[in-house]
N, C-alpha and C positions, 0 to 999 in steps of 0.2 A: 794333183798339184802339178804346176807347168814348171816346169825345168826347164826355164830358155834366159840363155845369159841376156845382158844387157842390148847384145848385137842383134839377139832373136835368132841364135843357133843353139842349138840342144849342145849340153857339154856329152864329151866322147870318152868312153874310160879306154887306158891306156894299159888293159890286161886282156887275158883271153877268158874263158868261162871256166877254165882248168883250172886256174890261181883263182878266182874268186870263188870256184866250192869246193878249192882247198882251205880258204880263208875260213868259211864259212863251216867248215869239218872244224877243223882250230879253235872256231871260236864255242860250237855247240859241245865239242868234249869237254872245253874249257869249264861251260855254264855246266856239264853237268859232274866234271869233276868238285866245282863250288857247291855245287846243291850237295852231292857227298858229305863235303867237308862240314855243311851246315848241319845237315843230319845226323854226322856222327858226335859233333860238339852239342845238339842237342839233347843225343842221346843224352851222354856222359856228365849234361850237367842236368835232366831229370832226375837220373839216379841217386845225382848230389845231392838235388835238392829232397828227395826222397828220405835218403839218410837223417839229413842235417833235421826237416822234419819227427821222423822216425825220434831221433835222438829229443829232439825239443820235447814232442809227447810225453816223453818218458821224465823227462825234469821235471814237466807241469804234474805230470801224475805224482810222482817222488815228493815234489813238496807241498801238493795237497793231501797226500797221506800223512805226511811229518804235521802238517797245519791240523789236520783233522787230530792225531793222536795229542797234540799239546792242547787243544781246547778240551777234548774228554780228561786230558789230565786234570784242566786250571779248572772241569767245573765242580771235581773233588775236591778244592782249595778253600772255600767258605764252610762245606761241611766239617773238614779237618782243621781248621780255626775254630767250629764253634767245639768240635771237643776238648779241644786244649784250651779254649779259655773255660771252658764248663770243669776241667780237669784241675786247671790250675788254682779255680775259684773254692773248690772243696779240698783241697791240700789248705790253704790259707784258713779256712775257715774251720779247718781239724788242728792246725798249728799255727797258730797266728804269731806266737811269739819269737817260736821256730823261724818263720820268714821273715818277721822284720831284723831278725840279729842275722841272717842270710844277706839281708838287702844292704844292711851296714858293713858287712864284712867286701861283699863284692863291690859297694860304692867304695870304700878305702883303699882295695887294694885296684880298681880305675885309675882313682886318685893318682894313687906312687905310678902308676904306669904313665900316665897322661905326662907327669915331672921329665922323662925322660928324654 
């Protein structure tokens, strides 16, 4: 690239070579105090993010164990309906008289509670 002003003279810098690779000292500790600084905020936020991972894991696992144990519960929930209406069905049919003066008793006293 030609460095010549408009006049067609080269510009002159007005330091000696001492100040410009002091300048130049200045500015590389500068760049590599930055790169430091980048690297340690890198660090510090991998391990964040590490954590916060770590921790996330452990939710997802926590509530697919919780999800897993409530479906082995709810698939014991039809078998345990059909014994109690299989239960309920032969108590009625050993006492029938028994449970309709039962059914009138607990409709009437709904009743008075409903009034309330």
């Amino acid at each position: 690239m030609d460095r010549t002003l408009s006049t067609g003279t080269t510009p002159s810098y007005s330091g000696n070579n001492s100040t410009i690779s002091q300048a130049t000292d200045k500015i590389e500790s500068g760049a590599q105090a930055a790169h430091q600084t980048v690297d340690k905020v890198a660090d510090k936020a991998a391990s964040s993010v590490g954590r916060v991972s770590g921790a996330a894991h452990q939710a997802v696992d926590g509530a697919a164990g919780a999800a897993a144990t409530a479906a082995q519960w709810a698939s014991t929930i039809p078998e345990q309906a059909s014994k109690l209406s299989e239960s309920a069905c032969a108590s009625i049919r050993a006492r029938p008289l028994s449970t309709v003066a039962g059914a009138v008793v607990i409709g009437y006293l709904l009743g008075r509670l409903a009034r309330f």
